[in-house]
N, C-alpha and C positions, 0 to 999 in steps of 0.2 A: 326543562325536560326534553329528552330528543323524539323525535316525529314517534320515530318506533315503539317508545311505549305510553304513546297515545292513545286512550279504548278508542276503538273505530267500530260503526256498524256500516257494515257495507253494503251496497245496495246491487244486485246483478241484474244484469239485461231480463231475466224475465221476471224477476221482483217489480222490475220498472214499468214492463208490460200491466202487469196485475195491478201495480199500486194508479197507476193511471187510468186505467177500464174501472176500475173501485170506486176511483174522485171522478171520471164523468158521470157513475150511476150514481152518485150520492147527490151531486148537481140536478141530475135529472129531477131522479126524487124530492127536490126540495120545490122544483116548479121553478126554478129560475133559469130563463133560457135564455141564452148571452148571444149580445149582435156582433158583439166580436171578442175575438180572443188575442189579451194584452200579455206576453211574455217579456218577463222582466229578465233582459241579457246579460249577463251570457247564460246561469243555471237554467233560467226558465225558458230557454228555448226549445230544448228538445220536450222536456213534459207538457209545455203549451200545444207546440203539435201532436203530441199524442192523445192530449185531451181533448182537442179541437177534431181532432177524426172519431173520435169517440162519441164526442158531441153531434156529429155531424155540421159540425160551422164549418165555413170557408173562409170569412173573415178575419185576419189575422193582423198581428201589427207586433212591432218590440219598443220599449223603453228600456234607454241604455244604460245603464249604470256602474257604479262601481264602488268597492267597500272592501272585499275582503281582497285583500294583495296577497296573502300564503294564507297557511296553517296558523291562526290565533293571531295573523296581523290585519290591522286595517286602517282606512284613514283615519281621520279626525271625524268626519259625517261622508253618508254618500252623495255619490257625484253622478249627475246625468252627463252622459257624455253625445256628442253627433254620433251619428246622425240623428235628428229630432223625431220624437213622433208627432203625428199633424192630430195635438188633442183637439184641436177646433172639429173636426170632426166625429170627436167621441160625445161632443154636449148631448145630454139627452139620450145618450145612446145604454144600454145594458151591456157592460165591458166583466166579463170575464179575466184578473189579472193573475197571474202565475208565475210561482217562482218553486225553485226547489226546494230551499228549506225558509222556514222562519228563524233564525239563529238569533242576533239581538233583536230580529225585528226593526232595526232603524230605517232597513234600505225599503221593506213592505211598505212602512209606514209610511214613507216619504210619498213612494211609487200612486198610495190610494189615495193620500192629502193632495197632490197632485193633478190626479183623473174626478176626485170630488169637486176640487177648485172650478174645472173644468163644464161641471154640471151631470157629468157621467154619472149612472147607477152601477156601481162598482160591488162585486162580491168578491172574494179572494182565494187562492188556492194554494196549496203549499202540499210536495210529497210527505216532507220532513217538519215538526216543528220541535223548538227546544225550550227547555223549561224557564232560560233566561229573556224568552220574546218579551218583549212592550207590546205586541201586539199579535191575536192571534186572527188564524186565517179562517174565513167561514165557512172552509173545509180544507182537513188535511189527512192526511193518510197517518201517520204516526208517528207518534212522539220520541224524542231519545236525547240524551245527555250528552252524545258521545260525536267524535268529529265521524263526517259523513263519506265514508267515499263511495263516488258516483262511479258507472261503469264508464261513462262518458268523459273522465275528468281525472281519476286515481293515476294516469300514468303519466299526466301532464303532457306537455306538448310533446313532438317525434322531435325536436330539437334537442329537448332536458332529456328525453327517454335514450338518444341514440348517443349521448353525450355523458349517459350514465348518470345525469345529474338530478335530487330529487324533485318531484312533483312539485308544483310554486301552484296558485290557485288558477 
């Protein structure tokens, strides 16, 4: 099937705004107050920092990953890529992790089995989750079936965009 008649729900910069002021108040609310915040790269970079000012943390950090290569491709399993994040100093610590969606959930899963290994008290965040996760997040803004495009991400790089070519993940 071609990209274009893919259902998409898309997400706009102040959806993003909202969906993010949403997941720090719902965090709030829960009573769990994170010593740092783990954004899982590249989706969860921008909604970690926006959660993390929300939150009011200064503490930040990324784990690098990677899984989905386009639209419906991906590897075999996800892959942490360099730069390393330094978990020895998340042991014991209360880690905030966030990504943008939960989609199959393998890359989350991996990201929290990981920071648990480690001894971190880990809760999880997700804007988006989808019905096919293995794992869901212990807060997400809302659910949907359909591919996602981000405001941050729908136009692909200014390479593919100015080369007319479409959006790759």
């Amino acid at each position: 099937m071609a990209d274009e008649f893919i259902e998409r729900e898309t997400l706009t910069w102040v959806g993003f705004g909202d969906a993010c002021r949403d997941l720090a108040r719902a965090i709030v609310a829960s009573g769990f107050e994170p010593e740092v915040v783990v954004a899982i790269a590249r989706g969860g970079l921008l909604p970690a920092g926006a959660i993390a000012y929300g939150l009011g943390a200064k503490n930040c950090g990324a784990i690098n990953m990677e899984f989905y290569t386009g639209i419906g491709t991906v590897l075999d399993a996800p892959e942490v890529l360099p730069p390393e994040l330094d978990m020895d100093y998340l042991a014991g610590r209360r880690v905030l992790l966030v990504d943008d969606v939960a989609d199959s959930g393998r890359t989350l899963k991996m990201a929290v089995e990981l920071l648990d290994d480690k001894g971190a008290d880990v809760r999880s965040v997700t804007i988006y989750t989808k019905p096919s996760t293995i794992i869901h997040p212990d807060f997400a803004w809302k659910d949907t079936d359909r591919w996602i495009d981000f405001p941050w991400s729908v136009h692909g790089s200014v390479i593919e965009e100015d080369a007319g070519l479409p959006a790759s993940a």
